[in-house]
mmCIF file of the N, C-alpha and C atoms, coordinates in Angstrom:
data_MODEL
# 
_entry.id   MODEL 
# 
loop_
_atom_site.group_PDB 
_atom_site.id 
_atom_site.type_symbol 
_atom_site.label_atom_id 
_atom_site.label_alt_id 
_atom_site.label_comp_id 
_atom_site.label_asym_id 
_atom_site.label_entity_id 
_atom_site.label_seq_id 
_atom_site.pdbx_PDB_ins_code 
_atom_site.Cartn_x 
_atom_site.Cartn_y 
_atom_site.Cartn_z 
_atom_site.occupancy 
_atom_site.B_iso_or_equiv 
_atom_site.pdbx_formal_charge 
_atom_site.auth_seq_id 
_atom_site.auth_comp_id 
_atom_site.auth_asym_id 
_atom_site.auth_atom_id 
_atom_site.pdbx_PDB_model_num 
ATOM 1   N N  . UNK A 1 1  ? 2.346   -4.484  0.325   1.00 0.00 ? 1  UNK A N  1 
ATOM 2   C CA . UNK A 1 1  ? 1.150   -4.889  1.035   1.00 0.00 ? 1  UNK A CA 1 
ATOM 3   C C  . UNK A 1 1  ? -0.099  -4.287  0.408   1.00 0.00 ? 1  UNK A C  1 
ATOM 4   N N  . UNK A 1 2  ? -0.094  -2.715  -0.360  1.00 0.00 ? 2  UNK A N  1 
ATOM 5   C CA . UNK A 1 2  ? -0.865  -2.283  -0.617  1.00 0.00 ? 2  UNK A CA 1 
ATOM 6   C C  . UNK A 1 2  ? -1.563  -3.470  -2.392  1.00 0.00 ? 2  UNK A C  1 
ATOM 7   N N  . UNK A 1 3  ? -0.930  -3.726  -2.874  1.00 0.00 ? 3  UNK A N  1 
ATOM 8   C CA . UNK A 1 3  ? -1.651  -4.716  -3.844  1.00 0.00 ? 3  UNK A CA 1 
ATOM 9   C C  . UNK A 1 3  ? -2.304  -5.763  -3.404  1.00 0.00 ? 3  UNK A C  1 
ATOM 10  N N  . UNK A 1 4  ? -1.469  -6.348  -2.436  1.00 0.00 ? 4  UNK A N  1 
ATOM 11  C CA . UNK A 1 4  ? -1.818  -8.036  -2.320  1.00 0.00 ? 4  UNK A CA 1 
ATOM 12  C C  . UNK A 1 4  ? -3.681  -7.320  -1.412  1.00 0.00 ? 4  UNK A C  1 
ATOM 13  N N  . UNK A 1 5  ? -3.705  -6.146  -0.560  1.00 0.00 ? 5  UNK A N  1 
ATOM 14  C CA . UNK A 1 5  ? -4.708  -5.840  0.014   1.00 0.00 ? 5  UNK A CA 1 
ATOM 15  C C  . UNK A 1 5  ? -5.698  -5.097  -1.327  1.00 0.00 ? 5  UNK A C  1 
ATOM 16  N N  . UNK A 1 6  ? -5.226  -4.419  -2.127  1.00 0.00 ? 6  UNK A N  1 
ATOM 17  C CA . UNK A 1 6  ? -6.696  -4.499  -3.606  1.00 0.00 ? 6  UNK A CA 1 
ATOM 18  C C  . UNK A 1 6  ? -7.188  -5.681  -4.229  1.00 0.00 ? 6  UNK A C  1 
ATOM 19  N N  . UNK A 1 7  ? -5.793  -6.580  -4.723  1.00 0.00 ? 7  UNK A N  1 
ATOM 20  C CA . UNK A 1 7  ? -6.166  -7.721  -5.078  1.00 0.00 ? 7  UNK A CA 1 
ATOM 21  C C  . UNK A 1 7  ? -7.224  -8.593  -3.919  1.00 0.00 ? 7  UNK A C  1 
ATOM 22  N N  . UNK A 1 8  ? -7.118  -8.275  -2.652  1.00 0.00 ? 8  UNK A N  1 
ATOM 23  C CA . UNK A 1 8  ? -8.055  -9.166  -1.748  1.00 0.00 ? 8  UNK A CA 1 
ATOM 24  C C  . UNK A 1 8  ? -9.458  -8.432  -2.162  1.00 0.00 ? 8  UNK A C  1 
ATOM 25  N N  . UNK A 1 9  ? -9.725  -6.945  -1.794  1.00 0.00 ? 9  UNK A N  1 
ATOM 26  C CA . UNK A 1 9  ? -10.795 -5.985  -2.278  1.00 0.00 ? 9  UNK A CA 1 
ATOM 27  C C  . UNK A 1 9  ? -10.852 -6.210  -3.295  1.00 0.00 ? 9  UNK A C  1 
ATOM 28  N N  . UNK A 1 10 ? -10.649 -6.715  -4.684  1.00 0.00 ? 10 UNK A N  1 
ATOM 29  C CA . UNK A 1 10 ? -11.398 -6.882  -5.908  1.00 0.00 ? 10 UNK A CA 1 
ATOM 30  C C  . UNK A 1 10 ? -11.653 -7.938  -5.797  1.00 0.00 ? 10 UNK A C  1 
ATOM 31  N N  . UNK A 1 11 ? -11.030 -8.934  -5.077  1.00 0.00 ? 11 UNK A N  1 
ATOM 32  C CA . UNK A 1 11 ? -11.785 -10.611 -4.843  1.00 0.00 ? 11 UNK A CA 1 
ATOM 33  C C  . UNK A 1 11 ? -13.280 -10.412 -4.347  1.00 0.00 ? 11 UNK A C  1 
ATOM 34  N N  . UNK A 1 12 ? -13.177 -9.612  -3.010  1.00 0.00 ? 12 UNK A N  1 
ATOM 35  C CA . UNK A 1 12 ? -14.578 -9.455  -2.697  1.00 0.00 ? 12 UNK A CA 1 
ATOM 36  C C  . UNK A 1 12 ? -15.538 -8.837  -3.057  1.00 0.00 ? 12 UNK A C  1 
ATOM 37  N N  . UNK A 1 13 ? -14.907 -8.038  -3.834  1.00 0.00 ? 13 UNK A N  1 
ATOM 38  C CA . UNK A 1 13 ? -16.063 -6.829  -4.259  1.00 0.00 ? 13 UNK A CA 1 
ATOM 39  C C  . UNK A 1 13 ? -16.895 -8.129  -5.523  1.00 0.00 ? 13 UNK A C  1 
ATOM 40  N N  . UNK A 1 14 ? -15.953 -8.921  -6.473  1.00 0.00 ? 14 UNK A N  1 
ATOM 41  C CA . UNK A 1 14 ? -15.876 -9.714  -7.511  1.00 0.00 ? 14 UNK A CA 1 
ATOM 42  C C  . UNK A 1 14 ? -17.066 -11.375 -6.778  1.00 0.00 ? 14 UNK A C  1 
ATOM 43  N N  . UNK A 1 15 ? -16.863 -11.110 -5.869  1.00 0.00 ? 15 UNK A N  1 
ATOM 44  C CA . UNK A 1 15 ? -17.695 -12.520 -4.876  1.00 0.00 ? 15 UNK A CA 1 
ATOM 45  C C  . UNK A 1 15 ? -19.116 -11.931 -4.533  1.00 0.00 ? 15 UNK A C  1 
ATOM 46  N N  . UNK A 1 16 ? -19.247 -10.779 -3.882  1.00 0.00 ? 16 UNK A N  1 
ATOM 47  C CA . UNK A 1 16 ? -20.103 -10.049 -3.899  1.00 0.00 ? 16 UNK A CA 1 
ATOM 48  C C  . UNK A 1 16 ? -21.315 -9.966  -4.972  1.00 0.00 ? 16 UNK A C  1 
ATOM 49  N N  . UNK A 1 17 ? -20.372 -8.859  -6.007  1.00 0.00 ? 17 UNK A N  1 
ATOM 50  C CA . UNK A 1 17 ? -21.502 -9.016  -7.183  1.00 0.00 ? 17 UNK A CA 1 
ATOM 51  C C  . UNK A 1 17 ? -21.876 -10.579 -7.637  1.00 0.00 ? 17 UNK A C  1 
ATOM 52  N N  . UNK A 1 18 ? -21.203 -11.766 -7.572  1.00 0.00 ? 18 UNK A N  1 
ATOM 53  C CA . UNK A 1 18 ? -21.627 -12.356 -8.014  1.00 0.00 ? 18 UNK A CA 1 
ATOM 54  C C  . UNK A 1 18 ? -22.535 -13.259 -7.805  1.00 0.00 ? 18 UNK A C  1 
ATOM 55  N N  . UNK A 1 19 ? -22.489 -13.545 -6.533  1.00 0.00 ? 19 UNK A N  1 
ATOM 56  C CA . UNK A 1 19 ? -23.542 -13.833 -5.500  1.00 0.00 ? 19 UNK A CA 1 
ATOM 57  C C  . UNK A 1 19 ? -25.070 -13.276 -5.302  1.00 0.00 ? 19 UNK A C  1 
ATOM 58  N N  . UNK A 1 20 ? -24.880 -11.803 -5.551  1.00 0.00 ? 20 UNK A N  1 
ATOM 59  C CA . UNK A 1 20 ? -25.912 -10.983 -5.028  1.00 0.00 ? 20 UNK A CA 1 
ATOM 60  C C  . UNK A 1 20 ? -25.751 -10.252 -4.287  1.00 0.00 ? 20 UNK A C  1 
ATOM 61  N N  . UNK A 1 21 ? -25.194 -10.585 -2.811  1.00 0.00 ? 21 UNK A N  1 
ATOM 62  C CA . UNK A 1 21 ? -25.071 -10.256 -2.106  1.00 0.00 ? 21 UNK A CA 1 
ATOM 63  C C  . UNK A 1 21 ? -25.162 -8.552  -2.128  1.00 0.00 ? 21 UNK A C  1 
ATOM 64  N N  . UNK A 1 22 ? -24.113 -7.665  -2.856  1.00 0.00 ? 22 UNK A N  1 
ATOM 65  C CA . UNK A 1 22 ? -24.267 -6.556  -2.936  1.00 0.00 ? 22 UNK A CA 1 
ATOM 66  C C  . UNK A 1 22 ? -25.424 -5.896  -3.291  1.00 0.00 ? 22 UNK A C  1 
ATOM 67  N N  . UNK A 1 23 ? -26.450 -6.318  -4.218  1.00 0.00 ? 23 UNK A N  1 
ATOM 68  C CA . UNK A 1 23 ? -28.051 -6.194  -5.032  1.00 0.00 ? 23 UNK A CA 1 
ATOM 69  C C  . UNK A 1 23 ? -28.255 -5.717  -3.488  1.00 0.00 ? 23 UNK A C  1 
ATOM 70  N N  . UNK A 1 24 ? -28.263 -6.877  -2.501  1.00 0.00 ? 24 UNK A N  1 
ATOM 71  C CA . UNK A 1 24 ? -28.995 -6.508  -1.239  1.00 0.00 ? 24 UNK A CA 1 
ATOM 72  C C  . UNK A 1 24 ? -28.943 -5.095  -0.550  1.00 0.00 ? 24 UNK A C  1 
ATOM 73  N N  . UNK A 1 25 ? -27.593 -5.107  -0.161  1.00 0.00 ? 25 UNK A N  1 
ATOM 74  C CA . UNK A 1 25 ? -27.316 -3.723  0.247   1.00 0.00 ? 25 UNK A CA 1 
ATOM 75  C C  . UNK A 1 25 ? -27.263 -2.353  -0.646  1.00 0.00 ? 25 UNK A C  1 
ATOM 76  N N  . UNK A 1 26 ? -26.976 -2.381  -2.434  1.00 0.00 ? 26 UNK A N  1 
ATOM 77  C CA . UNK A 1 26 ? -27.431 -1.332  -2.530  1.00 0.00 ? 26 UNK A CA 1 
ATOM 78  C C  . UNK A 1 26 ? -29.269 -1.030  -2.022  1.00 0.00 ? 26 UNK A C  1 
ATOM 79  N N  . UNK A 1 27 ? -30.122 -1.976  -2.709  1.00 0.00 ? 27 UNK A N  1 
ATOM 80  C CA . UNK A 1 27 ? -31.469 -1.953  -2.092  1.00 0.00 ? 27 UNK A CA 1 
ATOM 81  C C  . UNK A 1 27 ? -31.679 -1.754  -0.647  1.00 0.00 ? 27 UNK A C  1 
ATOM 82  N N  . UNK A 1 28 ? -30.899 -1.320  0.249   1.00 0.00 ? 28 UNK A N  1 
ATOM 83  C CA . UNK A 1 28 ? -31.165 -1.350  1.790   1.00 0.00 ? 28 UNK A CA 1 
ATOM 84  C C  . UNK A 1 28 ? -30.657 0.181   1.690   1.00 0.00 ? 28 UNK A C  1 
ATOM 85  N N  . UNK A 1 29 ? -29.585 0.700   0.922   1.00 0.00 ? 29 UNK A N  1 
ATOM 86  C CA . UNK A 1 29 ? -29.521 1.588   0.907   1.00 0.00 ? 29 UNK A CA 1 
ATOM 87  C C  . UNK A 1 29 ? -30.488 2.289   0.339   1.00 0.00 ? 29 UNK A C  1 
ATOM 88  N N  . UNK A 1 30 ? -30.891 2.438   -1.380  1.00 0.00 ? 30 UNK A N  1 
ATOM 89  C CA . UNK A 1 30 ? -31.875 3.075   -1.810  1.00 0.00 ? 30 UNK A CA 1 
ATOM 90  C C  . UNK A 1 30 ? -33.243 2.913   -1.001  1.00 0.00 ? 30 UNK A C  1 
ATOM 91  N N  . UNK A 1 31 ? -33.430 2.480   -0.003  1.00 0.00 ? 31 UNK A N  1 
ATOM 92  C CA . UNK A 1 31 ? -34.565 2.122   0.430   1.00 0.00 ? 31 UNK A CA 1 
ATOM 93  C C  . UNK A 1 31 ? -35.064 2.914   1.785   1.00 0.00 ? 31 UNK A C  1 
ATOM 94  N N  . UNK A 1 32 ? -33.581 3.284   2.127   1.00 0.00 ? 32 UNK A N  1 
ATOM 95  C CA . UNK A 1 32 ? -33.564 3.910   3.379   1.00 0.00 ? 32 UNK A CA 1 
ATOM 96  C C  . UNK A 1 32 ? -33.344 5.929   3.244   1.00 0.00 ? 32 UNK A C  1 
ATOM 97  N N  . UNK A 1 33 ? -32.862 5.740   2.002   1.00 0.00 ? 33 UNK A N  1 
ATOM 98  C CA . UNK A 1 33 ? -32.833 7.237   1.290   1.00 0.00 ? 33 UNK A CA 1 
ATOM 99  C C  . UNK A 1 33 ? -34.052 7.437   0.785   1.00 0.00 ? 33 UNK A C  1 
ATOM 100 N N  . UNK A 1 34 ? -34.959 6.706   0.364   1.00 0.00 ? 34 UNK A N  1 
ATOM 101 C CA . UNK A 1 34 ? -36.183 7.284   -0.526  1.00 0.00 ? 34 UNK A CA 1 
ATOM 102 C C  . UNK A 1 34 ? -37.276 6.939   0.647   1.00 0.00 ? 34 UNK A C  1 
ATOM 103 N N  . UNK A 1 35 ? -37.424 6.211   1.532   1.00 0.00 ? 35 UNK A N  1 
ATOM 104 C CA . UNK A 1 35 ? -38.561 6.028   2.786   1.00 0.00 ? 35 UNK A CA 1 
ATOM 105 C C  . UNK A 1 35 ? -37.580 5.891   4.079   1.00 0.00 ? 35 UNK A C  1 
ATOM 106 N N  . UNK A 1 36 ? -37.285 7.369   4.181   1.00 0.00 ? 36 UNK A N  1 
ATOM 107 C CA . UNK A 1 36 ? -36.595 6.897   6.201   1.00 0.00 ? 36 UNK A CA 1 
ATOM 108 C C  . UNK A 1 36 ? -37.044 6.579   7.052   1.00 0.00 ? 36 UNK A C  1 
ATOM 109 N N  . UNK A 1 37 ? -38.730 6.696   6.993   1.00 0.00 ? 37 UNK A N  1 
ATOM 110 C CA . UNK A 1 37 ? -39.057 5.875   8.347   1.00 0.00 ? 37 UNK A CA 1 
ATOM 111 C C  . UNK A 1 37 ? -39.737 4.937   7.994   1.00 0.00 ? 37 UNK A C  1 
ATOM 112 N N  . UNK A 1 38 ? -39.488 3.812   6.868   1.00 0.00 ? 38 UNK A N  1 
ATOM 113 C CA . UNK A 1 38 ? -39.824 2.717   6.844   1.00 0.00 ? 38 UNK A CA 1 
ATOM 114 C C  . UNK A 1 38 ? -39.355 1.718   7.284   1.00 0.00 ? 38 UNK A C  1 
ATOM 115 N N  . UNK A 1 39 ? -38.944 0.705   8.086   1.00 0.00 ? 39 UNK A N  1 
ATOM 116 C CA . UNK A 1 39 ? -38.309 -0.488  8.067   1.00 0.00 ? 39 UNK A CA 1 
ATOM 117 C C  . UNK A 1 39 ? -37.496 -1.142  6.976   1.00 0.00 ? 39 UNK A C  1 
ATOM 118 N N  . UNK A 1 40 ? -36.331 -1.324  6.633   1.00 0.00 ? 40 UNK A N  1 
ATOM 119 C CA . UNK A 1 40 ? -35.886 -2.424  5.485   1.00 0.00 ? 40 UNK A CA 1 
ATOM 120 C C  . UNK A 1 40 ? -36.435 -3.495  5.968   1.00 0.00 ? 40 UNK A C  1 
ATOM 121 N N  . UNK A 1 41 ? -36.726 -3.973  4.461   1.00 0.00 ? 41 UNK A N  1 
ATOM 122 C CA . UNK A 1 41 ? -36.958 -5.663  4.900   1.00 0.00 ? 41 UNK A CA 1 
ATOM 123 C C  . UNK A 1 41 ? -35.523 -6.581  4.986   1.00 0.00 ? 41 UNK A C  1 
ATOM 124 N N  . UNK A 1 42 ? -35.715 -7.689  6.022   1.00 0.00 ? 42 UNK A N  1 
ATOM 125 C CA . UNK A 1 42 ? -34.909 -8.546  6.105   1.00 0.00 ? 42 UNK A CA 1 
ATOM 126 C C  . UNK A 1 42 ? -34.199 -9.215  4.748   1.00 0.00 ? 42 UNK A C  1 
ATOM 127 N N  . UNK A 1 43 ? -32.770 -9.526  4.604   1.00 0.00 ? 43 UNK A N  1 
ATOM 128 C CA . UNK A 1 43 ? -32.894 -10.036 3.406   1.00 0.00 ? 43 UNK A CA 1 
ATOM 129 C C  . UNK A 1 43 ? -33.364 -11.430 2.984   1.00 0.00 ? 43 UNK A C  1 
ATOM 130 N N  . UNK A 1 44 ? -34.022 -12.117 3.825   1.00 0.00 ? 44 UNK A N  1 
ATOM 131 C CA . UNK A 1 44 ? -35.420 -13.219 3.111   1.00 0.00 ? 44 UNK A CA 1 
ATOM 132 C C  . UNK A 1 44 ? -36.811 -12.344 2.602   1.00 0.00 ? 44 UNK A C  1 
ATOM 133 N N  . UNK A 1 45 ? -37.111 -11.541 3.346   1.00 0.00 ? 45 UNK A N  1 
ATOM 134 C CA . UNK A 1 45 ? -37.995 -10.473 2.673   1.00 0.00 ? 45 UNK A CA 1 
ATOM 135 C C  . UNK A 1 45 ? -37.736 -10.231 1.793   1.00 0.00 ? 45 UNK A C  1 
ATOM 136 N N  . UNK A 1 46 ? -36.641 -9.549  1.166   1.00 0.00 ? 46 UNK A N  1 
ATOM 137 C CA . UNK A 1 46 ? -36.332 -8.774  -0.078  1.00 0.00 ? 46 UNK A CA 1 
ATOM 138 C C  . UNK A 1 46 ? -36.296 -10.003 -1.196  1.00 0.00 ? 46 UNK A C  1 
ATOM 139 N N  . UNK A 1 47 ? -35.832 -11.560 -0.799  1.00 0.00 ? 47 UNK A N  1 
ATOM 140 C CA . UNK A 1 47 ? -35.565 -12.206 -1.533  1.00 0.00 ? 47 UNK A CA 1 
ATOM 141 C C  . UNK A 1 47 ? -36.547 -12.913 -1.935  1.00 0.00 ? 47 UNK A C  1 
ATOM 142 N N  . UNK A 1 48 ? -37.847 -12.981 -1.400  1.00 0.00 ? 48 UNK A N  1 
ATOM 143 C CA . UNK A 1 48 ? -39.473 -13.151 -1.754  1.00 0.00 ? 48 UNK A CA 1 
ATOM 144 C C  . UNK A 1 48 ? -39.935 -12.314 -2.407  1.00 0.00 ? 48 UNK A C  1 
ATOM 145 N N  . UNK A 1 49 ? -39.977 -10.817 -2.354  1.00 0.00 ? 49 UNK A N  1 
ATOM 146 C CA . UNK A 1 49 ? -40.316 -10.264 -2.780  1.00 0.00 ? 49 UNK A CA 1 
ATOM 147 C C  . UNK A 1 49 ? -39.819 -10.039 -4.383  1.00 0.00 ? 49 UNK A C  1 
ATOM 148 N N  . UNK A 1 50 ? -38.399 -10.162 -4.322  1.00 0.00 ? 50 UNK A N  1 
ATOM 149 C CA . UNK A 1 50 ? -37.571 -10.271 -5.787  1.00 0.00 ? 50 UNK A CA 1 
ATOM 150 C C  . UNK A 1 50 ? -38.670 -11.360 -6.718  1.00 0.00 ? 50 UNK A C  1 
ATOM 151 N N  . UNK A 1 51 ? -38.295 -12.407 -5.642  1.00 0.00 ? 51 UNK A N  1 
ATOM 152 C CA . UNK A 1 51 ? -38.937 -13.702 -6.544  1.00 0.00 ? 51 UNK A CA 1 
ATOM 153 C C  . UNK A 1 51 ? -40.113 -13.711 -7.055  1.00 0.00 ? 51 UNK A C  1 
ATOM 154 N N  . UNK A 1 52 ? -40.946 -12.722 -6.275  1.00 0.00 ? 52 UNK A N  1 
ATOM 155 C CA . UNK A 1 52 ? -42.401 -12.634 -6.639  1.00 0.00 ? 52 UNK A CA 1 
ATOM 156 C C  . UNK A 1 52 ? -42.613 -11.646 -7.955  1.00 0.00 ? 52 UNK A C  1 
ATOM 157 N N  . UNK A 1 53 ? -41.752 -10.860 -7.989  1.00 0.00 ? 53 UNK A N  1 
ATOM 158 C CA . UNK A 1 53 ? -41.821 -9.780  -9.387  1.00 0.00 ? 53 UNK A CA 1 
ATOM 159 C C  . UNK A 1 53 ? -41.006 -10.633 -10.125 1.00 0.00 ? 53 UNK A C  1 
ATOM 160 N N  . UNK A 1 54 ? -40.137 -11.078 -9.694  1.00 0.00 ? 54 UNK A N  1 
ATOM 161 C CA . UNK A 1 54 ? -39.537 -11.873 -11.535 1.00 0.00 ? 54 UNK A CA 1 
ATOM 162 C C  . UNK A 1 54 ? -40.693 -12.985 -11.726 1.00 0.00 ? 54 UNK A C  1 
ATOM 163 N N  . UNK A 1 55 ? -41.505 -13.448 -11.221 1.00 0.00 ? 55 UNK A N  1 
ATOM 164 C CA . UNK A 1 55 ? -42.291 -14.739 -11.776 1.00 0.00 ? 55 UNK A CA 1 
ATOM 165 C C  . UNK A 1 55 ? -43.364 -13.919 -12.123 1.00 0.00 ? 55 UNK A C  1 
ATOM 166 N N  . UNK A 1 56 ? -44.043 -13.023 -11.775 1.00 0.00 ? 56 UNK A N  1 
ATOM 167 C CA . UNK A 1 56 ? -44.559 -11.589 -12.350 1.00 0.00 ? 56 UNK A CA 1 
ATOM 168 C C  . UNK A 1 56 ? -44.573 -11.541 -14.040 1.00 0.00 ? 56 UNK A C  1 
ATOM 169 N N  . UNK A 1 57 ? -43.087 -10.946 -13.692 1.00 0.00 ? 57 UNK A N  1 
ATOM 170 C CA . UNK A 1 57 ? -43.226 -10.313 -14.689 1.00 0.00 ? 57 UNK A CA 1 
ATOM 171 C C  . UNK A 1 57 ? -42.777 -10.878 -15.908 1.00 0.00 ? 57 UNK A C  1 
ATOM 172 N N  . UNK A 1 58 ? -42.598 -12.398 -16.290 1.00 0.00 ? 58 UNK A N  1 
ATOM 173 C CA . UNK A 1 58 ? -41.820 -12.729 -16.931 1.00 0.00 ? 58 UNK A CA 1 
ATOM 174 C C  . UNK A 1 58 ? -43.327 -13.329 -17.892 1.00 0.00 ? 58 UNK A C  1 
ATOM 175 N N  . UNK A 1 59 ? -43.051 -13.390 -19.052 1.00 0.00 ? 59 UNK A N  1 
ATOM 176 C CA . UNK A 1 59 ? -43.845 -13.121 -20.400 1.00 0.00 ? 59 UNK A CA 1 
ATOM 177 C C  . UNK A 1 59 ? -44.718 -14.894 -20.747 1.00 0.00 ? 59 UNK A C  1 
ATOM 178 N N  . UNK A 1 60 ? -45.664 -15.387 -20.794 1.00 0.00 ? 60 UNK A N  1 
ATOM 179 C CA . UNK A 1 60 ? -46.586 -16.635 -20.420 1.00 0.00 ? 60 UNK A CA 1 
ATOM 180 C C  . UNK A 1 60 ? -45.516 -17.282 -21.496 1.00 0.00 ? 60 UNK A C  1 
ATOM 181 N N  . UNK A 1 61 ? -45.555 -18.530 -21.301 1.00 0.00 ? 61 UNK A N  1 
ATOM 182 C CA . UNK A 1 61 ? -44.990 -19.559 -21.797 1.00 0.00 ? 61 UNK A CA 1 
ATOM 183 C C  . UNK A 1 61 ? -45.833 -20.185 -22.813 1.00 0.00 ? 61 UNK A C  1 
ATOM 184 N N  . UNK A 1 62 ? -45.776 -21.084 -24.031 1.00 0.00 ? 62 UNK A N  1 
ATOM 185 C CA . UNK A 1 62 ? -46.470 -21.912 -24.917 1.00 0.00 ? 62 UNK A CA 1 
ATOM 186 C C  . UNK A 1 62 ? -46.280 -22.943 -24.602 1.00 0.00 ? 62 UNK A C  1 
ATOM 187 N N  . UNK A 1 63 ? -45.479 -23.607 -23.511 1.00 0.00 ? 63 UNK A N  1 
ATOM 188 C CA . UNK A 1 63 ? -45.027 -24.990 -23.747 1.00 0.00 ? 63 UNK A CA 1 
ATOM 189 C C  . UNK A 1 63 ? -44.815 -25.159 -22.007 1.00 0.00 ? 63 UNK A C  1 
# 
């Protein structure tokens, strides 16, 4: 039982990263360790805010 239950835990851990999903919660964590009495943002918050620094920061186009 103990495999078929890692093999399920590396499925998810493996769905997780790939999704994002996890990005979220480490960031809820680091967020709550470096400002404790701030609010986390919701994750549509965080996911505006992502979007707004990658279109930021990404280098002007020629074309």
């Amino acid at each position: 039982m103990t495999a078929v239950r890692r093999a399920v835990d590396l499925l998810r851990w493996y769905a997780r990263e790939l999704t994002g999903e996890a990005e979220y919660d480490r960031y809820c964590a680091r967020h709550r360790r470096r400002h404790p009495h701030a609010p986390v943002p919701t994750r549509r918050e965080y996911q505006r805010m992502r979007t707004v620094r990658r279109e930021g920061e990404s280098p002007g186009r020629c074309c």
